[in-house]
C-alpha positions in Angstrom: -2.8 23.2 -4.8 -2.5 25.5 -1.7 0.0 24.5 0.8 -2.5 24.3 3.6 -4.4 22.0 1.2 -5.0 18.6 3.5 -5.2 16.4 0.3 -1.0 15.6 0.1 -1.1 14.8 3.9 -3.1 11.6 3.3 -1.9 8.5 4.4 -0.5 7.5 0.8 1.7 10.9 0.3 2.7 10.6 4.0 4.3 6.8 3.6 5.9 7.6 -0.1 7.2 11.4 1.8 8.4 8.9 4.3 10.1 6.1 2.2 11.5 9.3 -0.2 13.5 10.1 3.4 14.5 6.6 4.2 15.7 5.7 0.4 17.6 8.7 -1.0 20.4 8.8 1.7 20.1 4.7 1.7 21.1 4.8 -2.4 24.1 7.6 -1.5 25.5 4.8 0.4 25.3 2.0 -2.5 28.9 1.0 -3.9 30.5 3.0 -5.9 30.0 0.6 -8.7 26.2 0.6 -8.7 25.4 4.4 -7.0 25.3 5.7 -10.6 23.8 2.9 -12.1 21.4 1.2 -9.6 20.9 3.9 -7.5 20.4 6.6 -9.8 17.7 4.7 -11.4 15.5 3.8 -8.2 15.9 7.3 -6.7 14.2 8.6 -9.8 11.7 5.7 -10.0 10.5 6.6 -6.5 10.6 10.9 -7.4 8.6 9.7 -10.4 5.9 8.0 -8.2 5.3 10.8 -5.9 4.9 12.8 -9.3 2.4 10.5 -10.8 0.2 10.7 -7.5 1.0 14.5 -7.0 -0.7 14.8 -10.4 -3.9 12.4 -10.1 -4.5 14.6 -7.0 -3.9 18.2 -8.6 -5.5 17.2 -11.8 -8.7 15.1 -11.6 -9.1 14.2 -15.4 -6.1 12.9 -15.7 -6.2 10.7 -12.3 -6.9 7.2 -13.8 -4.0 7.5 -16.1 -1.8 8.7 -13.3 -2.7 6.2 -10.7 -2.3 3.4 -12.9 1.1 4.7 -14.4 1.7 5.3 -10.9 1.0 1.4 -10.3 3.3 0.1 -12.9 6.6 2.8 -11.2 5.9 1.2 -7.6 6.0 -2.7 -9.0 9.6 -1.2 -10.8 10.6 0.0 -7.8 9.7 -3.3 -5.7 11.9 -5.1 -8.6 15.1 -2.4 -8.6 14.9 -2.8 -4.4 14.9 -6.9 -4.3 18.4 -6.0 -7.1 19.7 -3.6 -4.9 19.3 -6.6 -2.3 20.8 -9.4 -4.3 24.0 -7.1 -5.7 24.6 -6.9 -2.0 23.8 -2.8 -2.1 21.7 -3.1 0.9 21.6 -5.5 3.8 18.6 -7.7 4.8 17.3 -5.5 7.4 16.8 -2.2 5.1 15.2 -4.8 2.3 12.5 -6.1 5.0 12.2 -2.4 5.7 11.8 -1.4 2.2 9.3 -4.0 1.5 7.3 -3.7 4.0 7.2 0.0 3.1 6.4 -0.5 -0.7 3.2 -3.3 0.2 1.6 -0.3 2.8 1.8 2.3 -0.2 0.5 -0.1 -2.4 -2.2 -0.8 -0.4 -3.3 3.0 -0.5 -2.8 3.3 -4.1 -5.1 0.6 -4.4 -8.1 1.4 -2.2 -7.5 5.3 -4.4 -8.3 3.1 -7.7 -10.9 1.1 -6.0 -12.7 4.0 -5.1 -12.0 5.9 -8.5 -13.4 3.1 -9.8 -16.2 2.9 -7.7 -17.0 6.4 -8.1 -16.9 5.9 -11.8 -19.5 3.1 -11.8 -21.6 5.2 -9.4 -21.3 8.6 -11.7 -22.1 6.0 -14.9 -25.0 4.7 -13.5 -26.5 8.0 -12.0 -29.5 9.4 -14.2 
């Protein structure tokens, strides 16, 4: 993929660039208790899911496995953000902000595999 290549400046690798900015620097400021822990493990969680979609785009035979691999990361990410919440790691105003951030990506990655999907069917029933 070419750096002028428009495909990572859709809508869904835009929001996940975005959160990336937003959630790194937010887990440096965890407790010291659970920054190596807690936060270690959802700053990967979230590198991991721009990966997976990175892939499905770069690679188009592998892009159903990706995006729903990619699926399964954000709903681990959703639960490791409401624990950062409950062990008090951050406040009530970055959660909201968080999940309102993780439903808008999830939204994308789901119209993606709706119209993989679709476009499977389509291609299947094609003569």
């Amino acid at each position: 993929m070419k750096p002028d290549d428009p495909r990572p400046q859709s809508p869904l690798f835009v929001k996940t660039y975005d959160f990336l900015l937003w959630l790194i620097p937010t887990t440096l400021k965890f407790p010291k208790s659970q920054r190596f822990l807690l936060a270690e493990r959802l700053g990967k969680l979230a590198l991991d899911f721009y990966d997976l979609i990175l892939e499905a785009v770069m690679d188009p035979s592998v892009q159903v496995e990706r995006l729903a691999l990619a699926d399964g990361t954000l709903n681990k990410i959703r639960l490791y953000v409401r624990l950062s919440f409950d062990l008090q790691c951050i406040s009530l105003g970055q959660y909201e902000h968080a999940a309102r951030r993780l439903d808008e990506i999830g939204r994308l990655l789901g119209g993606w595999q709706r119209k993989q999907r679709q476009s499977r069917r389509e291609a299947a029933s094609a003569p």
